[in-house]
N, C-alpha and C positions, 0 to 999 in steps of 0.2 A: 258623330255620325253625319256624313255631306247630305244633301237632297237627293242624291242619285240611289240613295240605299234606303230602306223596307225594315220594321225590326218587328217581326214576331211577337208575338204574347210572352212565347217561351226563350226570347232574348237572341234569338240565330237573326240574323243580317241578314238579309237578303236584296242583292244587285235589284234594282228598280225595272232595269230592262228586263231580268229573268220572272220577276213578278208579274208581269205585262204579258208575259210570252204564258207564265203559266193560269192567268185569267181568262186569256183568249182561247188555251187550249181544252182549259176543261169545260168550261159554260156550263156552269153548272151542276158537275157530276162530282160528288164529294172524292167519290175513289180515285179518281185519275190526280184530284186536287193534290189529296195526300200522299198520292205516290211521287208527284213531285216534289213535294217539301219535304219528303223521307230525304229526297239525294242533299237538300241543302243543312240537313244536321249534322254538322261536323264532327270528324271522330280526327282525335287525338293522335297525333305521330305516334304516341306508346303504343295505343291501342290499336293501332295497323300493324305494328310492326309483332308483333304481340301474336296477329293473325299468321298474317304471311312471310312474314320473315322464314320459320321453317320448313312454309312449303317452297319458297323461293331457293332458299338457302339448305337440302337438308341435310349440310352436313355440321351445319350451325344448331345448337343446342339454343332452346327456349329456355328463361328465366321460371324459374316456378314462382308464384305470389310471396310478395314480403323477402325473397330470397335475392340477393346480389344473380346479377347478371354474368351465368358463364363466357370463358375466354372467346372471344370471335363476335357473339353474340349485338355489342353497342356497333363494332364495325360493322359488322353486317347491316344493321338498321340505317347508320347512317352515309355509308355508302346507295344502297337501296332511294333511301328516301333523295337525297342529290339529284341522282337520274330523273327521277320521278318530277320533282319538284323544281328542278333547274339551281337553287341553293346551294352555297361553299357549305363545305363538311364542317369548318368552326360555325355557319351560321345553325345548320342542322343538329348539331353536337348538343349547342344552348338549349334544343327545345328539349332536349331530355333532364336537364340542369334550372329549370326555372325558367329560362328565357322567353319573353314572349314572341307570337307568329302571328304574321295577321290572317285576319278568318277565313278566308279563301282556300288559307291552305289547308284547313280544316275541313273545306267541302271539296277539296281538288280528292284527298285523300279516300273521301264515303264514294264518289268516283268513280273512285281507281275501285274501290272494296266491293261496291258493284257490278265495277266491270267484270273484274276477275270472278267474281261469282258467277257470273252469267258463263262466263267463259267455260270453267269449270261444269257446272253443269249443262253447257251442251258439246262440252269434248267428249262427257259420259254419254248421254245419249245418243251422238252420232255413233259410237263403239257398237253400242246396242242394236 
């Protein structure tokens, strides 16, 4: 770990300048603290795709737990994540096969999981 990077109690990484940025911001205020360091716990290429994949995709069938991934299903993910992430499809492929990523892409992904959340819930509410 270089001197530009921060590591948590609970082992996430975090960029030295986003640390700085989130001291300044909160001063103090445990809630805002922790809403910050929510976005930088990394979630898993699986476990994105896992989410969004069949709202992105729905004509793409979700894995059920412990069960082999139906036909489409890896394409999908790792197409998806490409876009997302700027990575060749063999680099993206490896992260579902063992291969390691480095952590960034792990909070590019919480993010992204964010965003769209938010997203999602004010497409609903403007409807409303």
């Amino acid at each position: 770990m270089g001197p530009r990077q921060k590591q948590r109690s609970d082992g996430v990484k975090i960029p030295q300048w986003f640390w700085k940025f989130v001291l300044c911001e909160t001063r103090g205020c445990q809630q805002n603290e922790q809403f910050f360091l929510a976005i930088l716990k990394p979630m898993a290429p699986q476990d994105w795709c896992r989410i969004w994949v069949p709202i992105i995709h729905p004509d793409v069938e979700a894995p059920l737990d412990g069960e082999r991934s139906p036909p489409g299903y890896m394409k999908a993910c790792v197409v998806t994540l490409c876009k997302l992430t700027g990575y060749s499809e063999c680099t993206v492929e490896g992260w579902f096969y063992g291969k390691s990523y480095h952590h960034t892409v792990g909070i590019l992904l919480r993010c992204i999981h964010i965003l769209f959340k938010f997203q999602r819930v004010t497409k609903i509410s403007d409807v409303v």
